[in-house]
Backbone as JSON, one array per atom type, in Angstrom:
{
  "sequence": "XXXXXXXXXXXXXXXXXXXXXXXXXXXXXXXXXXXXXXXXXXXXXXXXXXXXXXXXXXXXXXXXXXXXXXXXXXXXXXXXXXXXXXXXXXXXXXXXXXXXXXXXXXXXXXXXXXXXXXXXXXXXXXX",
  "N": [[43.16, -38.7, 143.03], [39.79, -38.19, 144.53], [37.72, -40.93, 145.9], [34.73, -40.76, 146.03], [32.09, -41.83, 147.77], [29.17, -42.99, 146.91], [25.71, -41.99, 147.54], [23.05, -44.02, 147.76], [19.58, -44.73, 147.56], [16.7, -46.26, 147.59], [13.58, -46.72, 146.04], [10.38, -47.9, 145.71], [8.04, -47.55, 143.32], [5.07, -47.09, 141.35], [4.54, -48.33, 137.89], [4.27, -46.81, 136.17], [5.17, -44.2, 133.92], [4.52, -41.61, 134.4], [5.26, -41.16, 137.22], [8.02, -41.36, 137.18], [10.05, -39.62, 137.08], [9.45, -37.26, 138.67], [9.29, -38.43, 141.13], [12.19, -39.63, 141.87], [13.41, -37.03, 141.3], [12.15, -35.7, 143.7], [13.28, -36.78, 145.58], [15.8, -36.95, 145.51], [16.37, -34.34, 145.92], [15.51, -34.03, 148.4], [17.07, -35.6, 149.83], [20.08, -36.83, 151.24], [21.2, -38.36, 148.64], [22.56, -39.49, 145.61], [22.27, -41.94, 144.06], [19.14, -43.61, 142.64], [17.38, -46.67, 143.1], [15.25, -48.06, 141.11], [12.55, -50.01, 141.59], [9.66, -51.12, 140.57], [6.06, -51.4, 139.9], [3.11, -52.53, 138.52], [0.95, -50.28, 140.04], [2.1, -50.49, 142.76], [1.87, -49.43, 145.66], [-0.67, -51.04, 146.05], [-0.56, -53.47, 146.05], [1.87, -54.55, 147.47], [0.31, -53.42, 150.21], [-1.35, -55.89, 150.04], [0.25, -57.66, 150.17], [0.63, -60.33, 148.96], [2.62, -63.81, 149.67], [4.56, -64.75, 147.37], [4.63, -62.84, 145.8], [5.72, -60.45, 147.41], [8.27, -62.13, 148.4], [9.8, -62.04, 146.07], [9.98, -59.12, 145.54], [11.15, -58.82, 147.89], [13.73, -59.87, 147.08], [14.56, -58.19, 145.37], [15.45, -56.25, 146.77], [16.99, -56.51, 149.04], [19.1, -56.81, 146.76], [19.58, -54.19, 146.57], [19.54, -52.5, 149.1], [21.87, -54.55, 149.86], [24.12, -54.59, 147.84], [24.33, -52.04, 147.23], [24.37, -50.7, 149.1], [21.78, -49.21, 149.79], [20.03, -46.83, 151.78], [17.57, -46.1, 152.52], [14.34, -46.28, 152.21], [11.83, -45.55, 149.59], [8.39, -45.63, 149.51], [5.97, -45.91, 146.59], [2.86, -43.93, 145.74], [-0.22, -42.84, 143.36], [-2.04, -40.44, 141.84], [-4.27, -40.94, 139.64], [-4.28, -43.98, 139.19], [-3.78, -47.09, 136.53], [-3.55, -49.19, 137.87], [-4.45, -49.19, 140.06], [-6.95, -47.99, 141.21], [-8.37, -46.35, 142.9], [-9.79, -43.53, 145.16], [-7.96, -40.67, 146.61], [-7.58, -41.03, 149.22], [-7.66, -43.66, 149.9], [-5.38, -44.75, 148.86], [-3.72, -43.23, 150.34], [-3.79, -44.9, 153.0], [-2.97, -47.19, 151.59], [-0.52, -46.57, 151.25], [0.45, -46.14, 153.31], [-0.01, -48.62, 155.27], [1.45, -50.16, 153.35], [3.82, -48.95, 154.13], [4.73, -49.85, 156.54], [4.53, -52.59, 156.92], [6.91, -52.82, 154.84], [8.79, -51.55, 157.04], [8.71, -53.93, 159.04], [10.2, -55.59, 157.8], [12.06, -54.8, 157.33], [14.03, -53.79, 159.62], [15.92, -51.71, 160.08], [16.13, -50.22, 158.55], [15.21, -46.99, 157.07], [11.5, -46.48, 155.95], [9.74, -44.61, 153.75], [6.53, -43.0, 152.82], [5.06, -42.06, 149.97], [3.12, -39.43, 148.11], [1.84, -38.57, 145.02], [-0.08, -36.64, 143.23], [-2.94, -35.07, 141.55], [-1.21, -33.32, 139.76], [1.51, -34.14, 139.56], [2.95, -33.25, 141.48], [5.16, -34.41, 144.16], [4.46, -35.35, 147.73], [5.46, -36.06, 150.62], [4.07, -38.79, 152.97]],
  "CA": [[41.73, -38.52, 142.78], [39.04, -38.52, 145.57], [36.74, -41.99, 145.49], [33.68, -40.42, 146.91], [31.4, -43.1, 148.47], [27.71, -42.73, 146.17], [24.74, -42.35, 148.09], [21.74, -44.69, 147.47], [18.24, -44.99, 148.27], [15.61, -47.49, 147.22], [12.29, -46.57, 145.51], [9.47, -48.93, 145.22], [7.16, -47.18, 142.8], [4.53, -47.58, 140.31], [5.7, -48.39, 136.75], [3.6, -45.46, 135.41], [6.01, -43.25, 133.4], [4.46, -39.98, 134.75], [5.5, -40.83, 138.36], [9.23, -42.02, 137.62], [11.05, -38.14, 137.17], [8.97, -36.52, 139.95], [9.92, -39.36, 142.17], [13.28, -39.08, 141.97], [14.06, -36.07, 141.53], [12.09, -35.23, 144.8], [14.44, -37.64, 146.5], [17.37, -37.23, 145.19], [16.52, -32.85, 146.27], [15.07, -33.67, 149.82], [17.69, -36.48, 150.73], [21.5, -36.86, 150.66], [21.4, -39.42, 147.82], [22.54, -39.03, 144.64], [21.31, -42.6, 143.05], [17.93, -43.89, 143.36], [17.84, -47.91, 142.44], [14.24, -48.1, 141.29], [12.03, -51.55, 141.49], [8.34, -50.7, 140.08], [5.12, -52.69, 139.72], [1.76, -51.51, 138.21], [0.0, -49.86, 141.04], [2.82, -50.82, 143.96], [1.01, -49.37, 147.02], [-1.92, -51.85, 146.56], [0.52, -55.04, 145.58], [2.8, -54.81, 149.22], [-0.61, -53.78, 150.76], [-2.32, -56.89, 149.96], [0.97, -58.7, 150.89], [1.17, -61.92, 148.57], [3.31, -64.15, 149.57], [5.03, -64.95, 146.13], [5.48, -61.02, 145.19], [6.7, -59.98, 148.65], [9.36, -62.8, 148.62], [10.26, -61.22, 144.67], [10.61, -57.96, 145.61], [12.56, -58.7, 148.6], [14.81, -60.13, 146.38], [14.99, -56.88, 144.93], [15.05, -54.97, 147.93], [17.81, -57.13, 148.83], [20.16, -56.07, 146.24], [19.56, -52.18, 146.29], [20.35, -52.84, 150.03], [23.13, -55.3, 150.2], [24.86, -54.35, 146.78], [24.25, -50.42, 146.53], [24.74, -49.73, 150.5], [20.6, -48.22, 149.91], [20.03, -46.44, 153.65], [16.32, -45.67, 153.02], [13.2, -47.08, 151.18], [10.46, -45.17, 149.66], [6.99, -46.34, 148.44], [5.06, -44.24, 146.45], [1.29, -44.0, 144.91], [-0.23, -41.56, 142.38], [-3.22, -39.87, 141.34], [-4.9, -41.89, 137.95], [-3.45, -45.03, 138.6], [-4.02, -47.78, 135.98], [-3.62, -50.81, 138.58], [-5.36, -48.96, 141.44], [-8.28, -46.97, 141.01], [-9.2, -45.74, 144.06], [-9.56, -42.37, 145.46], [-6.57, -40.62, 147.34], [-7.9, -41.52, 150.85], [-7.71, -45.52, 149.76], [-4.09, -44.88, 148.28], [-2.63, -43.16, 151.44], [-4.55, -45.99, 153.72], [-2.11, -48.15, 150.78], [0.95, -46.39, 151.43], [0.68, -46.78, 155.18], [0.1, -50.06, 155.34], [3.04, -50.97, 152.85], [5.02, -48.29, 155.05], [4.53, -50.61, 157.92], [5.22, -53.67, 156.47], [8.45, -52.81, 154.53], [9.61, -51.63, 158.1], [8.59, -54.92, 159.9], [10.67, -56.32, 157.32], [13.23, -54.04, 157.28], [13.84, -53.06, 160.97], [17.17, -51.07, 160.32], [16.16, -49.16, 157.66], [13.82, -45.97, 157.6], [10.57, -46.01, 155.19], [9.33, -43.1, 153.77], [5.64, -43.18, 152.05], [5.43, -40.78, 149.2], [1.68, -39.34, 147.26], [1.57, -37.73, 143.77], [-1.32, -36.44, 142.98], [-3.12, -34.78, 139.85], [-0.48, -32.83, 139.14], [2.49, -35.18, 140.13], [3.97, -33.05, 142.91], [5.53, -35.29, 145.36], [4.05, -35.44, 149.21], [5.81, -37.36, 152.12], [2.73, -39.27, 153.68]],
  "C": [[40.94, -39.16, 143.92], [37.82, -40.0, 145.13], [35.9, -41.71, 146.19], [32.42, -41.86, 146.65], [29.94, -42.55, 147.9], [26.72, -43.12, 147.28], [23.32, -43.1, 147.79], [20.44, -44.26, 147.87], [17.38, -45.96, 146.95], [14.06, -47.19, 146.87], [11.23, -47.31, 145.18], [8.31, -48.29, 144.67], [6.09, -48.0, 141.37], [5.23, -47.92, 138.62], [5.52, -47.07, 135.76], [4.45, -44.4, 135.24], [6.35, -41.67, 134.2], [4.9, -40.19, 135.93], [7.12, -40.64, 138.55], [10.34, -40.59, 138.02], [10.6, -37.25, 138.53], [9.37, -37.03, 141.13], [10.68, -39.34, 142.56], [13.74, -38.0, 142.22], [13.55, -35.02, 142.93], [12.7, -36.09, 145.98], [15.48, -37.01, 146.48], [17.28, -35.08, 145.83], [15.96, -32.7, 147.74], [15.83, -34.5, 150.56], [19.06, -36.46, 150.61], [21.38, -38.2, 149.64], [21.72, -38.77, 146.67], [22.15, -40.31, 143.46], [20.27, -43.39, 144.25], [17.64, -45.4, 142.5], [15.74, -47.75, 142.7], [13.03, -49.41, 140.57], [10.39, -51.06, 141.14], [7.64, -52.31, 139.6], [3.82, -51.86, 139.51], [0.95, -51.84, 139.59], [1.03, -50.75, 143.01], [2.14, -50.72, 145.45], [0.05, -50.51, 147.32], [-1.14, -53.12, 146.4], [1.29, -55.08, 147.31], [1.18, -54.57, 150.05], [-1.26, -55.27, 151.19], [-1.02, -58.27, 150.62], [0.83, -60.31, 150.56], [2.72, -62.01, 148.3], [4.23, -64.06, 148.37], [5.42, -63.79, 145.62], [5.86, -60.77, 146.12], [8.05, -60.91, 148.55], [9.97, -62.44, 147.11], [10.7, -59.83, 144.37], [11.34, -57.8, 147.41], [13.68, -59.43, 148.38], [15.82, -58.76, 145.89], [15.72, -56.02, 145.86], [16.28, -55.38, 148.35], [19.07, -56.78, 148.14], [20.35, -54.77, 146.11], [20.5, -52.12, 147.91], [21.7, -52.94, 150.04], [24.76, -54.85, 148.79], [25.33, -52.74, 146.67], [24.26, -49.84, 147.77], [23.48, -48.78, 150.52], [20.59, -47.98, 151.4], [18.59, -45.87, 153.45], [15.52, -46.37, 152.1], [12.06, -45.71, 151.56], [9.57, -45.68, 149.1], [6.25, -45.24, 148.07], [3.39, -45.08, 145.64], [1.14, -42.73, 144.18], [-1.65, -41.74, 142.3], [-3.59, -41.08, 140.0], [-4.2, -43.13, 138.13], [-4.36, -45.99, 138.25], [-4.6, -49.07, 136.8], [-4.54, -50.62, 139.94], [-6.01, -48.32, 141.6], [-8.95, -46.81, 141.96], [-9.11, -44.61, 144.25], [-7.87, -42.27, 146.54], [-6.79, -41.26, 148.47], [-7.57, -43.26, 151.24], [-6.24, -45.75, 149.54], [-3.3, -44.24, 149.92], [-2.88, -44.21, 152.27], [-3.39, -47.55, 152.89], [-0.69, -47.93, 151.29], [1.33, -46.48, 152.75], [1.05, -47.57, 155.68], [1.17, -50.87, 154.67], [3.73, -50.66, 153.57], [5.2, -49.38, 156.11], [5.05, -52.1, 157.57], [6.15, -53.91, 155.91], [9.04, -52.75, 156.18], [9.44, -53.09, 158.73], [9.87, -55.81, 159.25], [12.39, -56.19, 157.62], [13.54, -53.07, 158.6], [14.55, -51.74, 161.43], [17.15, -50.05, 159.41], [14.92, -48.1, 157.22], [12.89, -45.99, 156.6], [9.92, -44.96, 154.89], [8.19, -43.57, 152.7], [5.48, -41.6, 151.35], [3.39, -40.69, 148.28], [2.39, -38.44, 146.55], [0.23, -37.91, 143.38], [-1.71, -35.64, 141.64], [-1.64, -34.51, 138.9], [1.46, -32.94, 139.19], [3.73, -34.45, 141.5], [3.61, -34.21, 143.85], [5.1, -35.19, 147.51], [4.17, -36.51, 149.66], [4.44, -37.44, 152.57], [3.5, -39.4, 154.96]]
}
């Protein structure tokens, strides 16, 4: 019997229910992965944006084991339309996902970031 080697990836999304299936499953159909290890926080984009200390060093704990444990080879961050924790228009949320994009990579030099928008109707768009 073949031990095929599982592909990862790393999701840092909102915790908001409606984003979690769209998320995935537009990963797991636009990437070679087949699991997606997923770390959520109400309204994520604006939380790594803002870049406190004390939650950045908590979710690169996280980030950390999806990595080092699960062999992850990509990170995405995502935002959404209606969110609870971040009520801004889209223009403020991609301006979010940018700026996390940028700062996961600084962090993470070796591994590729991908910023993700859902919008009203939760289709998935690479930023």
């Amino acid at each position: 019997m073949e031990n095929k080697v599982k592909n990862f990836a790393t999701l840092l999304n909102c915790m908001d229910g409606r984003t979690q299936l769209p998320a995935l499953n537009w990963i797991r159909s636009n990437y070679d992965v087949e699991y997606v290890d997923i770390i959520s926080e109400p309204g994520m984009d604006k939380v790594i944006y803002l870049n406190d200390k004390n939650f950045m060093n908590s979710l690169g704990k996280k980030i950390n084991i999806s990595l080092n444990s699960h062999n992850s080879r990509i990170i995405f961050i995502a935002g959404h339309y209606d969110c609870a924790a971040n009520k801004v228009d889209k223009a403020i949320h991609i301006k979010h996902i940018k700026s996390s994009v940028d700062i996961i990579k600084k962090i993470y030099k070796n591994v590729p970031v991908v910023g993700l928008w859902m919008g009203e109707s939760f289709k998935v768009e690479k930023i």
